[in-house]
Structures are given as structure tokens and as C-alpha cells.
C-alpha positions in Angstrom: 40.9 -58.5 27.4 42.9 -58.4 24.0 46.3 -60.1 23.4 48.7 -57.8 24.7 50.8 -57.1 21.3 53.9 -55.1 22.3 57.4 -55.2 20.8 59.7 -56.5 22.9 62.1 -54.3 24.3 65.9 -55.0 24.5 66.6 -55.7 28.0 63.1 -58.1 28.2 65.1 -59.5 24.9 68.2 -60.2 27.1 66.2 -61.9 30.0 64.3 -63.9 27.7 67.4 -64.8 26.4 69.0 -66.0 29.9 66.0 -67.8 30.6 66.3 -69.7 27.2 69.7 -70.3 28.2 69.2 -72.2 31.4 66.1 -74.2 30.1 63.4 -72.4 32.4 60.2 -72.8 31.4 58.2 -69.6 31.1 55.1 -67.2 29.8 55.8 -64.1 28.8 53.5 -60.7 28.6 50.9 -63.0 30.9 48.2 -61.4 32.4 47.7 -63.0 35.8 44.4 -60.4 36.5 42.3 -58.3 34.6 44.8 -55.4 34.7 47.8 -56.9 36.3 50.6 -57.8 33.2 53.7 -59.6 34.1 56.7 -59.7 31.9 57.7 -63.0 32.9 55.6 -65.5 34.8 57.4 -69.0 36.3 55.2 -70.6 38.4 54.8 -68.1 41.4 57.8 -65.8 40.3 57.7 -62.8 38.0 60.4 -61.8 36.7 59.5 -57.5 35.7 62.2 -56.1 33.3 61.9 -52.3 34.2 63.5 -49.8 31.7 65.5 -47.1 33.3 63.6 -43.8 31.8 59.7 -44.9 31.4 60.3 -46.8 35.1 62.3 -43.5 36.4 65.1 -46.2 37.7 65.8 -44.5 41.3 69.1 -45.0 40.5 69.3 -42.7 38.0 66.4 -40.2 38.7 67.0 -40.0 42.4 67.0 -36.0 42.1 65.7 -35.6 39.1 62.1 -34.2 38.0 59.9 -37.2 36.6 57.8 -36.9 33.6 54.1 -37.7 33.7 54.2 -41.0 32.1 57.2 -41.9 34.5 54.9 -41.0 37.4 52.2 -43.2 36.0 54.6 -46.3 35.7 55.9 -45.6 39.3 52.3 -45.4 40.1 51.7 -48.8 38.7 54.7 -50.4 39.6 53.6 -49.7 43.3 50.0 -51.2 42.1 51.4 -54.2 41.1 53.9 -54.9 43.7 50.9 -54.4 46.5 48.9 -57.2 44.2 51.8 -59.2 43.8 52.2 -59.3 48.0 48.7 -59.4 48.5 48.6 -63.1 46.2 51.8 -64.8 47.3 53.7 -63.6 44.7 57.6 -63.1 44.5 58.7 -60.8 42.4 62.1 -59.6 40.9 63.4 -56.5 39.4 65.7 -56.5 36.7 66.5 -53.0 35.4 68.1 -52.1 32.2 71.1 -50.3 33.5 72.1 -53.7 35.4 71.2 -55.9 32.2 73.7 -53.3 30.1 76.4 -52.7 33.0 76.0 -56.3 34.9 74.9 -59.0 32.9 76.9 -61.2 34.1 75.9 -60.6 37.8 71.9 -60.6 36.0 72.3 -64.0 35.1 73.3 -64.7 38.6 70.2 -63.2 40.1 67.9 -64.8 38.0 69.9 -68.1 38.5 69.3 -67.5 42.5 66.0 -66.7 42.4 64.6 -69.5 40.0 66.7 -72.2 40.6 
């Protein structure tokens, strides 16, 4: 597989940030199978940054119609999450409307769930 070479997108910006900021080691854009790509990767733990419009945040697009690319994320969010179970895997959520409206209360999570 090639190195995965995306730009980093704001909110993954912001967790990486936190994580800097409470000295957790981590790997970023890691592939942990030949088609399964975690955002971050701390020992058993992902951490998956999902932004509000390309993940269709439930939240937001509750009643809304979805786009084809959404639909293909949600598609492979569900993929992921059922690998993620499957291999002893925890995973959390972060999604960019709580990294904007909550950091504070994101920092907390992440805090929770690593430490």
C-alpha cells in the first residue's frame, strides 16, 4: 500500500493538538489492515476525527438527504467499526461540531478514554 498523503484537516489538527498537549504517544493516518486507516492509533484505541458533512454527522443530517460520497463514508464508517469489534478494538468518535462547540468537554473525553 502507498503512504497515505492527506492534508490534515482542522478538527484532526485540534485532536492532534490535545494529544500533544497531554504527552500521549501516538500514530497518526496508520493503517492497521490493508484497507482499514485509523486517524489516530494508541495502543488498542483509535481515536476517528469524523467531519460533520463528508461523515453526514447524525446530528446534523438526521432528516436530511445524504449525498453519494456521504453514503460511502457512512458505508465505511460501519465497515470499520464492525473490524474494529471484530479485533478488540475500542474506538472513539470525535466529531467536528463537538471539537468547534465543546472543546473543552473534547479534551475531557479523550482524557477519559486514554488515560
Amino acid at each position: 500500500i502507498e503512504k497515505y498523503n492527506k492534508k490534515e484537516t482542522r478538527p484532526e489538527k485540534s485532536v492532534r493538538e490535545i494529544l500533544n498537549k497531554l504527552n500521549i504517544e501516538f500514530k497518526k493516518e496508520k493503517y492497521i489492515d490493508k484497507t482499514i486507516r485509523v486517524d489516530f492509533i494508541i495502543g488498542n484505541k483509535i481515536i476517528e476525527v469524523q467531519g460533520d458533512y463528508y461523515h453526514a454527522n447524525p446530528e446534523i443530517y438526521k432528516n436530511k438527504n445524504i449525498t453519494k460520497i456521504q453514503e460511502r463514508n457512512i458505508i465505511n464508517d460501519i465497515r470499520k467499526k464492525k473490524f474494529f469489534k471484530e479485533n478488540n478494538y475500542e474506538l472513539l468518535e470525535i466529531w467536528e461540531n463537538e471539537i468547534i462547540h465543546k472543546h473543552d468537554s473534547v479534551v475531557e473525553k479523550i482524557k477519559k478514554y486514554i488515560l
